[in-house]
SEBA-352838 format. One line per 3 residues: number of its first residue (from 1); their letters; for each residue x, y, z of N, C-alpha, C. Coordinates in Angstrom, 2 decimals, m for minus. Layout:
// SEBA-352838
NUM	a	X/Y/Z/X/Y/Z/X/Y/Z  ... $
***
This chain:
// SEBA-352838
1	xxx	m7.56/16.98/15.08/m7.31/15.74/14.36/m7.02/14.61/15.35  m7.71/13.76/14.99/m6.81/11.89/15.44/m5.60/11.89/15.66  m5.24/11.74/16.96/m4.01/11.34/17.15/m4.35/9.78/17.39 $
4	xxx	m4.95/9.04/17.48/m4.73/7.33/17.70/m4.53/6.83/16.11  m3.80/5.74/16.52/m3.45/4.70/15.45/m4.35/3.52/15.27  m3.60/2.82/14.52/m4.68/1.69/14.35/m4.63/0.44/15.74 $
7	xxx	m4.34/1.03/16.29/m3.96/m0.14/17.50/m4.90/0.29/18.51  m5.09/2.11/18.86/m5.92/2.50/19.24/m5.04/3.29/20.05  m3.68/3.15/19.67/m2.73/4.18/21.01/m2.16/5.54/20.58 $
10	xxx	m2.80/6.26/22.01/m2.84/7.80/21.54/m1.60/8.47/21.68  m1.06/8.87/20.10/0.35/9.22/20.27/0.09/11.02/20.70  1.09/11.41/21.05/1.56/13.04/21.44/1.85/13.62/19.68 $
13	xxx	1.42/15.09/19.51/1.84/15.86/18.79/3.76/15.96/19.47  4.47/15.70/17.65/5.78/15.28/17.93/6.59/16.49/17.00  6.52/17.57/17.03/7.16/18.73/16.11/8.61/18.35/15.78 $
16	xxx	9.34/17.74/17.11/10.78/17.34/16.35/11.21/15.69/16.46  9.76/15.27/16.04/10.43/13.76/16.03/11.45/13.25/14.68  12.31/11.93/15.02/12.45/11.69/14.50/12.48/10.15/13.87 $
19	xxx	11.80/10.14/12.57/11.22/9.66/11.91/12.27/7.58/11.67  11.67/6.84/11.71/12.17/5.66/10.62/11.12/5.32/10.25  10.46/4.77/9.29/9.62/4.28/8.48/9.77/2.81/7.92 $
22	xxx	9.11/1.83/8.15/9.05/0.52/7.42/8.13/0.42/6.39  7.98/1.36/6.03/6.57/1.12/4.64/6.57/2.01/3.82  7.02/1.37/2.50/7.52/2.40/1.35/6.24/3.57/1.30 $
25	xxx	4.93/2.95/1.12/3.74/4.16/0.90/3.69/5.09/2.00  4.08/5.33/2.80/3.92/6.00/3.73/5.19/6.72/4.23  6.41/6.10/3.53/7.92/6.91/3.39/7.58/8.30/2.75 $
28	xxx	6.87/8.07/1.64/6.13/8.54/m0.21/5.32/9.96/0.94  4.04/9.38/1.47/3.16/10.01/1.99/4.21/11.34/2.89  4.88/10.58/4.09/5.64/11.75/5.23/6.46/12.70/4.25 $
31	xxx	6.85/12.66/2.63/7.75/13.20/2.18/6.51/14.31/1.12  5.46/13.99/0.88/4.62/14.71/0.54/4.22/15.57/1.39  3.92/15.69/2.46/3.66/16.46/3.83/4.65/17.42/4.41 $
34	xxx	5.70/17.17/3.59/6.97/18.28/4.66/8.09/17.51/5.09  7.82/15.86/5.32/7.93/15.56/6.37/9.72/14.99/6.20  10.43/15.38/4.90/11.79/14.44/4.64/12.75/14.69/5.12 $
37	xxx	12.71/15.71/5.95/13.81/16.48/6.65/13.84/15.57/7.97  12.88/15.04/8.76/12.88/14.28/9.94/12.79/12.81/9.75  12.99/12.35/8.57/12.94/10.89/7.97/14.80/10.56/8.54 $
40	xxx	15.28/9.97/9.68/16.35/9.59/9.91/16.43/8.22/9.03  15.66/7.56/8.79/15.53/5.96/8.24/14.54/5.42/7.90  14.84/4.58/6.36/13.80/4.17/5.43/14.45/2.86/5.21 $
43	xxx	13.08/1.68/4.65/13.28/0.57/4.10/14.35/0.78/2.27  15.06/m0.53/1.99/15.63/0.40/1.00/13.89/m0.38/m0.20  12.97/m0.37/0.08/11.82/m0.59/m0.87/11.23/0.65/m0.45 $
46	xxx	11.32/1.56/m0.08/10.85/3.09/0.52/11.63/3.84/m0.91  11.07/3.96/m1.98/12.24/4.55/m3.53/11.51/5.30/m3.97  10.12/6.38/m3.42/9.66/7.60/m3.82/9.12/8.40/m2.42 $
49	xxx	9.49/9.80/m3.13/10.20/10.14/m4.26/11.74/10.03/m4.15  11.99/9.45/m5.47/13.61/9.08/m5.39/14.45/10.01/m4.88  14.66/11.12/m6.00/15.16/12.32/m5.59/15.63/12.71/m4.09 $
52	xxx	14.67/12.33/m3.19/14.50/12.98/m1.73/14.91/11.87/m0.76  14.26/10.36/m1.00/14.77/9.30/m0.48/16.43/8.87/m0.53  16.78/9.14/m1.39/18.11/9.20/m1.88/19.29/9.22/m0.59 $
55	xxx	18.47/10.71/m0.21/19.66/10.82/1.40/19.17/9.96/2.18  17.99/9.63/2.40/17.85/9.25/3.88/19.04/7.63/3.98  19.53/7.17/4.73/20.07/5.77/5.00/19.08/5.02/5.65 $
58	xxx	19.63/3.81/4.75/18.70/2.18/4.75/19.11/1.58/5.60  17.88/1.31/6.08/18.03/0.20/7.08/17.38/m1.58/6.98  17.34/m1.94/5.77/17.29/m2.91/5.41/15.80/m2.84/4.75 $
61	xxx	15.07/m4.23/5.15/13.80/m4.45/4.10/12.52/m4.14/5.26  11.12/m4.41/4.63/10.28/m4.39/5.43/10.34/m5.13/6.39  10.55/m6.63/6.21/10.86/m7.50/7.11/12.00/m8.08/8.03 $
64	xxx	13.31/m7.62/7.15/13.93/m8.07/7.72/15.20/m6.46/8.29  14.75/m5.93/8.81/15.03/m4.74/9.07/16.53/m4.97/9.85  17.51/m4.18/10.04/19.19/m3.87/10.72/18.82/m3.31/12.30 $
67	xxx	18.48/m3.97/13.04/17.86/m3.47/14.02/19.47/m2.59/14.96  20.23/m2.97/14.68/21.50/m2.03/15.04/21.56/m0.52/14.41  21.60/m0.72/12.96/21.07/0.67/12.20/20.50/1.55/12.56 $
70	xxx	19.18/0.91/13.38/18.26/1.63/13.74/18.52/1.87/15.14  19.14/1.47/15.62/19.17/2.03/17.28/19.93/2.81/16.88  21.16/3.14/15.89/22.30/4.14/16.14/22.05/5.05/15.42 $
73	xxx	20.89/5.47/14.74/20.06/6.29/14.03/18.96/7.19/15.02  19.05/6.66/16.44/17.84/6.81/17.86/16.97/7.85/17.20  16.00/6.99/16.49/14.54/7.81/16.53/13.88/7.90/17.51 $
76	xxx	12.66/8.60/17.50/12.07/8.68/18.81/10.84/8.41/18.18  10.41/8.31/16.56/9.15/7.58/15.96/9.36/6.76/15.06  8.66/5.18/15.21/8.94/4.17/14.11/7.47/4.12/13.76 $
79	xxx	6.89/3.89/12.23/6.26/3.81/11.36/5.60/2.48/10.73  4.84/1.90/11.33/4.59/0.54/10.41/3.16/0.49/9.76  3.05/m0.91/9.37/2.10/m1.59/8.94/1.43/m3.08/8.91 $
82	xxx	0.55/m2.85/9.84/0.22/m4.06/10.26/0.38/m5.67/9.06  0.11/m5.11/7.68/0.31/m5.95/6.22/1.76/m6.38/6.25  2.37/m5.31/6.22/3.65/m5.29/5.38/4.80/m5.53/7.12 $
85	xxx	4.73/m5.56/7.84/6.26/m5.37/8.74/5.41/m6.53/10.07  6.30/m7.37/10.15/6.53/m8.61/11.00/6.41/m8.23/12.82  5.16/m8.56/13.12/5.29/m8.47/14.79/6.43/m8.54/15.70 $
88	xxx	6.97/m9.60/15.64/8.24/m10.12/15.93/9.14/m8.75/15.79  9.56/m8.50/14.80/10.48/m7.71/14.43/9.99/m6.09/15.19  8.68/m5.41/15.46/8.43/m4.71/15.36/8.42/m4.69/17.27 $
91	xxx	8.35/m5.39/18.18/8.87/m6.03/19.35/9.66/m5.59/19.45  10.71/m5.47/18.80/12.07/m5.81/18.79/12.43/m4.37/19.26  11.73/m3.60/18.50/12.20/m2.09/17.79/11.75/m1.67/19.19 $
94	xxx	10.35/m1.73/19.63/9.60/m1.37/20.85/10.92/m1.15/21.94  11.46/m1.98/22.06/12.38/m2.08/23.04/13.45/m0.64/23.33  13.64/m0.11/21.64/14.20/1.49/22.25/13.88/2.71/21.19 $
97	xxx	12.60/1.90/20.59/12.10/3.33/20.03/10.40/4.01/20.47  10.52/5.02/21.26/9.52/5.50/22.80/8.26/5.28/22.08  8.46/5.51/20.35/7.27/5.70/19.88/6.77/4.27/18.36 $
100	xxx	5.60/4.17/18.93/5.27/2.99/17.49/4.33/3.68/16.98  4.43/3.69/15.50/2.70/3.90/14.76/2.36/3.33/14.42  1.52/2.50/14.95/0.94/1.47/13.33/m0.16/2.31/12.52 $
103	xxx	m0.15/1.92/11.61/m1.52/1.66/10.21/m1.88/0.66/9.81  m2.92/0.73/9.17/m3.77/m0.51/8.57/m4.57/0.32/8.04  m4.28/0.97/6.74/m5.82/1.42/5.70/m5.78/m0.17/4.86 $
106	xxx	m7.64/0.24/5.08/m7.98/m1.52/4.07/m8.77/m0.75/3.14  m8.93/0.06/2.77/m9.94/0.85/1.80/m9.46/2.21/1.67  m10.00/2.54/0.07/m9.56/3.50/m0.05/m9.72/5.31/0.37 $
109	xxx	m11.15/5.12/1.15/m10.95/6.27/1.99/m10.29/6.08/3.14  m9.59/5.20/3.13/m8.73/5.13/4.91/m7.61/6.02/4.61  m7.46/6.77/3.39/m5.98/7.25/3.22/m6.66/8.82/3.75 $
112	xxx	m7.64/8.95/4.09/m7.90/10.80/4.35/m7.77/10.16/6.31  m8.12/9.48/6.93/m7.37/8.80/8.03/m6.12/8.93/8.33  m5.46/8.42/7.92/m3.85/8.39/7.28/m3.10/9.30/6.90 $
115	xxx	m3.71/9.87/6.28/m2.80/11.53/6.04/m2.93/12.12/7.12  m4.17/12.38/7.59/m4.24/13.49/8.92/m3.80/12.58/10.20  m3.61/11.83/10.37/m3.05/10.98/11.47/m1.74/11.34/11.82 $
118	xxx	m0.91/11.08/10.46/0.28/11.86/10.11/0.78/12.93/10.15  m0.30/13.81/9.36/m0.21/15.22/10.03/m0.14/15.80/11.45  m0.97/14.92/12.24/m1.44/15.55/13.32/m0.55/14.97/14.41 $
121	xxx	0.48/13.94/14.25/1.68/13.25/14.76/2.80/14.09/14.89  2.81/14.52/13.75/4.17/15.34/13.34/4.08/16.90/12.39  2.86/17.56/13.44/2.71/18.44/13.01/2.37/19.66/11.49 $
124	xxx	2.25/18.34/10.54/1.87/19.16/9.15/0.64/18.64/9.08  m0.25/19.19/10.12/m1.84/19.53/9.34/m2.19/20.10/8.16  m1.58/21.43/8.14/m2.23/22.29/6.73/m1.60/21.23/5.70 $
127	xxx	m0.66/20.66/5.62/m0.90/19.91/4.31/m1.38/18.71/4.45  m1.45/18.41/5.04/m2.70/16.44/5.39/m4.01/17.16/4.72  m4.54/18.00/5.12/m5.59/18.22/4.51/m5.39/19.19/3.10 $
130	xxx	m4.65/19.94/2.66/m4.76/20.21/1.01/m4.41/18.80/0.32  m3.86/17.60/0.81/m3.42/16.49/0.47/m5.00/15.99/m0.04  m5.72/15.60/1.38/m7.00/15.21/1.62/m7.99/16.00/0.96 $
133	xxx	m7.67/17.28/0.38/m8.76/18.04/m0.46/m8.30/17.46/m1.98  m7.17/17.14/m2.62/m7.22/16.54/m3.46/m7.60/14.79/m3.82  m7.07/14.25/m3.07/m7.74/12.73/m2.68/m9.47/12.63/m3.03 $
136	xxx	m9.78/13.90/m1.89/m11.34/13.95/m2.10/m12.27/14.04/m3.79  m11.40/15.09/m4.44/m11.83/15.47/m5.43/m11.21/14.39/m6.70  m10.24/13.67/m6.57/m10.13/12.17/m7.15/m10.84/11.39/m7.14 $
139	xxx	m11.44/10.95/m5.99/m12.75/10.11/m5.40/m13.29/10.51/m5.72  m14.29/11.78/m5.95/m15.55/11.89/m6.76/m15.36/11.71/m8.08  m14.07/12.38/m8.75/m14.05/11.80/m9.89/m14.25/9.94/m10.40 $
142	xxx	m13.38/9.66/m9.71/m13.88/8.03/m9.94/m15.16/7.56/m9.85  m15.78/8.38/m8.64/m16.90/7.82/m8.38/m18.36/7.98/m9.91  m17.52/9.47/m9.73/m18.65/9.82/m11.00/m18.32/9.42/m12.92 $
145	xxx	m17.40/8.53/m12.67/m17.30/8.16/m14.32/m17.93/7.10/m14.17  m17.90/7.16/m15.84/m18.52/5.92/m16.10/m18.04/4.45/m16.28  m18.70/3.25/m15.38/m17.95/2.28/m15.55/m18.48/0.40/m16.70 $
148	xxx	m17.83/m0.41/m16.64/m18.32/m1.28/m17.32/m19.15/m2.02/m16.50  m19.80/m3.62/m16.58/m19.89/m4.23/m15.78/m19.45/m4.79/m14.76  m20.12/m5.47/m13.83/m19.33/m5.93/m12.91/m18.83/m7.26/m13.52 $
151	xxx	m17.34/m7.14/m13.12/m16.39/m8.71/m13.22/m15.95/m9.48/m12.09  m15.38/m10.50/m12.55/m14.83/m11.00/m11.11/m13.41/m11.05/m11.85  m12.15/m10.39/m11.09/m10.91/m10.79/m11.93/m9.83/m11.14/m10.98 $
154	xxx	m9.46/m12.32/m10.85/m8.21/m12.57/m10.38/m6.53/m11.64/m10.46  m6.53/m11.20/m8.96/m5.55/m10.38/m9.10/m4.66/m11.10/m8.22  m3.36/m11.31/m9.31/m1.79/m12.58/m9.16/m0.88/m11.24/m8.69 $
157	xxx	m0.37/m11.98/m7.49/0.63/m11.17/m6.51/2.17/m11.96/m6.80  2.03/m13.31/m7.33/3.32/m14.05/m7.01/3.00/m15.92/m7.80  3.87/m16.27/m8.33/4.01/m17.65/m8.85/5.08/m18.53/m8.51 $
160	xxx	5.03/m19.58/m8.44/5.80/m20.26/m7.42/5.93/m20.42/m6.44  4.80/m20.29/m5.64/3.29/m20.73/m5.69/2.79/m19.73/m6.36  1.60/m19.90/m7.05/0.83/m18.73/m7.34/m0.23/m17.78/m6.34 $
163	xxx	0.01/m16.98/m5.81/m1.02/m16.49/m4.92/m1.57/m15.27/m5.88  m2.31/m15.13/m4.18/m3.49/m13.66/m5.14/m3.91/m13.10/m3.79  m5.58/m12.45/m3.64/m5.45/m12.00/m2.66/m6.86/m12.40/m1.75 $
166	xxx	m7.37/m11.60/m0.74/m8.36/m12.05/m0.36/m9.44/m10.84/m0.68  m10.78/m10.76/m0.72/m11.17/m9.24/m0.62/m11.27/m8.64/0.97  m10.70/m9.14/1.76/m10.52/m8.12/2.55/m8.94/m7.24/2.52 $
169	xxx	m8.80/m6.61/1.57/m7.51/m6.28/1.70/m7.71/m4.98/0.92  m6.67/m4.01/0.93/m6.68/m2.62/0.29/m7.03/m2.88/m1.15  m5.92/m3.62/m1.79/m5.93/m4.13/m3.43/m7.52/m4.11/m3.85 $
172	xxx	m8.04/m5.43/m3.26/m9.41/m5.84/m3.58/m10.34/m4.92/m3.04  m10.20/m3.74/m1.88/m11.18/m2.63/m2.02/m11.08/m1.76/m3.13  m10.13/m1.48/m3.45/m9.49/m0.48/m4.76/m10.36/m1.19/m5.53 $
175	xxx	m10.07/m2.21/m6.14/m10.67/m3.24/m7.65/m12.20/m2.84/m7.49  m12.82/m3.10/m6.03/m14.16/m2.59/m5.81/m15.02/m1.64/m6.26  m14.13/m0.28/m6.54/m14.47/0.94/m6.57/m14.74/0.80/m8.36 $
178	xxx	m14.13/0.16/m9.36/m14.93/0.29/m10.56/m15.59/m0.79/m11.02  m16.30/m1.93/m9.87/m16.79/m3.19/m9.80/m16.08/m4.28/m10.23  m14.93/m4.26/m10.00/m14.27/m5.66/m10.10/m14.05/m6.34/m9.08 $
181	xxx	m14.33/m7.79/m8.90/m14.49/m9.13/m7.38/m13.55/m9.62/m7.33  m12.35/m9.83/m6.68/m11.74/m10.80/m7.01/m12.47/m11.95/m6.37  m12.15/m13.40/m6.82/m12.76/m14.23/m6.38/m12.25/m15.08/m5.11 $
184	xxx	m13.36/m15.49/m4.22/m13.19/m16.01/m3.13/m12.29/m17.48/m2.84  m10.95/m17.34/m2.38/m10.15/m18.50/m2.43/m9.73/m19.32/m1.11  m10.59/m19.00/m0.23/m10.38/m19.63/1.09/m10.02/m17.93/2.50 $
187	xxx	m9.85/m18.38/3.38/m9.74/m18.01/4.62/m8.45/m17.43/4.54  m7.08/m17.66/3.82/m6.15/m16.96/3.89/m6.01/m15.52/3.47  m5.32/m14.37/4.05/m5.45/m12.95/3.52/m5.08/m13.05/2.41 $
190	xxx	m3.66/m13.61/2.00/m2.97/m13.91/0.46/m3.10/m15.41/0.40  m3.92/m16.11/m0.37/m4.17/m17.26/m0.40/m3.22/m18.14/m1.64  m2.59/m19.18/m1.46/m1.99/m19.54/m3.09/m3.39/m20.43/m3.29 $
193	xxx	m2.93/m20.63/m4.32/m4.06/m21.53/m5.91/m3.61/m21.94/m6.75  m4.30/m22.62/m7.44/m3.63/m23.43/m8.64/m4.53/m22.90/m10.17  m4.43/m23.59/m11.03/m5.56/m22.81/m12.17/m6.03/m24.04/m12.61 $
196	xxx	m7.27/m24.24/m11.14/m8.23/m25.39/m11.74/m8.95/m25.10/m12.82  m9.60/m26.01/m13.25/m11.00/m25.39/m14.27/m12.00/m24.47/m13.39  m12.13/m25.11/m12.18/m14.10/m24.44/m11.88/m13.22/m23.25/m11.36 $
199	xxx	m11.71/m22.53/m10.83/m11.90/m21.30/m10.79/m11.33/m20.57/m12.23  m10.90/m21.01/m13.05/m10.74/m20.11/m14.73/m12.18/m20.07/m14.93  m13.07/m21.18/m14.81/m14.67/m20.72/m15.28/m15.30/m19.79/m14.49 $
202	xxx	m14.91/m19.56/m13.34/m15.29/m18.52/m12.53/m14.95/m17.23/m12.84  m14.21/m17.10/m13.34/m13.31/m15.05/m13.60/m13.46/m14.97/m14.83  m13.53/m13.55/m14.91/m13.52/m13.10/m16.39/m12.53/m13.01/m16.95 $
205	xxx	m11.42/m13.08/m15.65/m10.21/m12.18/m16.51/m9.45/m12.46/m15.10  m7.81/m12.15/m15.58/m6.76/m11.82/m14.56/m5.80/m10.83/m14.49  m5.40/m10.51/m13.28/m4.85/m9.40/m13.47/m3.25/m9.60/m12.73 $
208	xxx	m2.15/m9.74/m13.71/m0.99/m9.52/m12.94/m0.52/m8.39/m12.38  m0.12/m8.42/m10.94/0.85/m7.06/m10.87/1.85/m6.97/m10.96  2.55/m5.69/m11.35/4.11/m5.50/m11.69/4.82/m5.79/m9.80 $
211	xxx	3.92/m5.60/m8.91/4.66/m5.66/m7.80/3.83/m7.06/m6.95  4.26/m7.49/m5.68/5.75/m7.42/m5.33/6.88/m8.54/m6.46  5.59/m9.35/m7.36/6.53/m10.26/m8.34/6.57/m9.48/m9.46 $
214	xxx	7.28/m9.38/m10.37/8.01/m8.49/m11.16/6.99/m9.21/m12.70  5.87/m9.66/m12.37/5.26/m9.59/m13.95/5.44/m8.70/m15.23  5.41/m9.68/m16.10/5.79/m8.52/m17.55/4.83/m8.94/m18.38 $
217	xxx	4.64/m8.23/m19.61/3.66/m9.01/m20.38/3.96/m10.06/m21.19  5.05/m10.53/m21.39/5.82/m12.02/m21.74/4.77/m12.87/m20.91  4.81/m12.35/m19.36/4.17/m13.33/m18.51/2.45/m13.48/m18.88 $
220	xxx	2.08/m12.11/m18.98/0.58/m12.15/m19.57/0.52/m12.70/m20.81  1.14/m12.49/m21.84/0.65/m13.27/m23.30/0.96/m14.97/m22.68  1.63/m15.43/m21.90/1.80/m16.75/m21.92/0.80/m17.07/m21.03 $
223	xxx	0.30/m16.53/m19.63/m0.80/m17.27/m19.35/m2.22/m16.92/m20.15  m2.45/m15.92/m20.47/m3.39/m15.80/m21.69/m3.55/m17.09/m22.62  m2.46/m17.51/m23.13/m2.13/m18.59/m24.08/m3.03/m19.83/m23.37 $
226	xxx	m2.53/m19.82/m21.94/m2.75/m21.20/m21.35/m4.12/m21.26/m20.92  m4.79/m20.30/m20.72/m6.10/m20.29/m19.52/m7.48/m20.24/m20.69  m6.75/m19.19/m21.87/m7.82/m18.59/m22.61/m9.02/m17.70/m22.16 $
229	xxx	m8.23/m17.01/m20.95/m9.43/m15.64/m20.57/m8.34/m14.13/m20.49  m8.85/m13.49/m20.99/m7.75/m12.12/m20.65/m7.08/m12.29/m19.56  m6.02/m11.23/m20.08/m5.04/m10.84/m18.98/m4.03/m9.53/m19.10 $
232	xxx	m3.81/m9.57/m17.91/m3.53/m7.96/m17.91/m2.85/m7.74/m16.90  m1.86/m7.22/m17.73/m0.78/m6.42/m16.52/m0.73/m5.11/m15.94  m1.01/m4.59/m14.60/m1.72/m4.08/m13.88/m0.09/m3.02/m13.23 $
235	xxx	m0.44/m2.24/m12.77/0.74/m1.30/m11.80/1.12/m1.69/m10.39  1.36/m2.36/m9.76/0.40/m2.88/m8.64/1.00/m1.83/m8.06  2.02/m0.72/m8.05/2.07/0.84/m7.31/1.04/1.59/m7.22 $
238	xxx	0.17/1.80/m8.08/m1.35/2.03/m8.28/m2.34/1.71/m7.86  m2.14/0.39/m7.52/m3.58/m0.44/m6.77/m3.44/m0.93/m5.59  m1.62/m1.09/m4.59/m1.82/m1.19/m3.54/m0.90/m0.28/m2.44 $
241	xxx	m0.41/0.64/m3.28/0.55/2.12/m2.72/m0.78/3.09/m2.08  m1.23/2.64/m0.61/m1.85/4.10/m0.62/m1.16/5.51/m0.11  m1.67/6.41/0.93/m1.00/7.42/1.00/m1.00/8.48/m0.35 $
244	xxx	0.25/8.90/m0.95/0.72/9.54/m1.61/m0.14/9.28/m3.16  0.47/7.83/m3.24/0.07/7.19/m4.60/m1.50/7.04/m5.06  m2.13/7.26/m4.14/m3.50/7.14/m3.93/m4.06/7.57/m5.06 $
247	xxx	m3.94/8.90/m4.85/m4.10/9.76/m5.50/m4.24/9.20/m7.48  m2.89/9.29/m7.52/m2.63/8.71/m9.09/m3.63/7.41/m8.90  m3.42/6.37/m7.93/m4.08/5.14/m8.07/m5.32/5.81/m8.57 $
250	xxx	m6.12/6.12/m8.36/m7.82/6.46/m8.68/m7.85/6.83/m9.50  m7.39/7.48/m10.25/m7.06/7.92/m11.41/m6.40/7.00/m12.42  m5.58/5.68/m11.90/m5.37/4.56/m12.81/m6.77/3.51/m12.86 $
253	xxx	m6.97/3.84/m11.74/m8.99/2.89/m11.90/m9.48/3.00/m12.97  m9.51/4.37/m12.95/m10.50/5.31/m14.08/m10.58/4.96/m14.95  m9.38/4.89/m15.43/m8.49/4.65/m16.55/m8.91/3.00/m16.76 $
256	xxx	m8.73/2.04/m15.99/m8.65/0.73/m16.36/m10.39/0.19/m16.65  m11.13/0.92/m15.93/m12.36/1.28/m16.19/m12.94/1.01/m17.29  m12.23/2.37/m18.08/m12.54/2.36/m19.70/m12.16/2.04/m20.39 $
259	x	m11.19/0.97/m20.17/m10.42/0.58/m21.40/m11.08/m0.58/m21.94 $
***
């Protein structure tokens, strides 16, 4: 297996490392693998599986991490994500933890990448791949149902400003897989917008997520009200949790597919 990351740096097989993690999907993923016993430290947005996360101690958020916490916790592997956890901050950590991982899955087979990367870091191969034999057999399922047309649907991350996303991003590869576009809003990865006319005439439809802004369907029946094109409130644990959640995600496609 791959031992390089997404940076391209070749880590050592680590049997007794120990673990901090800045990225809830991949807290999810190392605890599916074996891996919760060597988890010294998690983001407190790292909350599956609860049960198991429970013990580990927080060391603050993705971004704004207790960098004291974490030295007096001395891991010898920190966990990121190029999306979600701040350069700056991740510098910081460099300074006394021997080991960095980054990731960056942008699609949804990057998670059979990702699992065995993991595995092969910290020693649970045999389950990266029974992981990756189910993943696989999700993916064909998705692949092989049946889907509607293609749409273009605006998928809302946040209001006040309103943003959304770009399609180069995990979210908008996911949406891909049962032909949904989101639509093109400029050069930014998470771009904000407003709800001109020529882009409501552009989409079929929108899609709120429950994450990272806390949409409800109060919020969908009222912009529904205002725009007059569907709307829909979406899991966003489902559509941008890979790793672990993956799994279920493809299986919420499916699902949104046919409805």
């Amino acid at each position: 297996m791959s031992l390089s990351d997404a940076l391209g740096t070749v880590h050592l097989a680590a049997p007794q490392a120990r673990i901090v993690s800045l990225v809830p999907s991949i807290t999810e993923l190392l605890c599916t693998l074996g891996l919760a016993g060597q988890i010294v430290g998690r983001t407190g947005f790292c909350i599956h599986p609860a049960e198991v996360v429970s013990a580990i101690p927080k060391i603050g958020g993705t971004k704004d991490v207790n960098l004291d916490k974490i030295r007096k916790l001395a891991p010898t592997h920190l966990v990121v994500n190029i999306d979600e956890n701040e350069k700056p901050t991740v510098e910081a950590l460099a300074e006394f933890v021997p080991n960095i991982v980054v990731t960056h899955p942008n699609t949804p087979y990057d998670n059979l990448a990702l699992a065995r990367l993991m595995g092969a870091i910290f020693c649970a191969e045999a389950r990266a791949e029974a992981w990756c034999a189910e993943f696989d057999a999700a993916y064909a399922a998705l692949l092989a149902a049946p889907k509607g047309p293609p749409q273009t649907m605006l998928y809302c991350i946040w209001q006040d400003p309103w943003m959304s996303i770009s399609r180069d991003t995990y979210i908008a590869n996911m949406l891909a897989q049962i032909g949904w576009q989101v639509p093109e809003l400029g050069t930014a990865r998470y771009p904000r917008f407003d709800w001109s006319e020529p882009l409501v005439d552009g989409i079929d439809g929108v899609l709120l997520s429950s994450e990272p802004y806390r949409f409800t369907e109060a919020h969908a029946d009222a912009l529904e009200r205002q725009i007059g094109k569907p709307v829909l409130l979406v899991d966003g644990e489902m559509l941008s949790w890979y790793g672990s959640r993956a799994v279920d995600g493809l299986k919420y496609l499916q699902a949104l597919a046919q409805r």
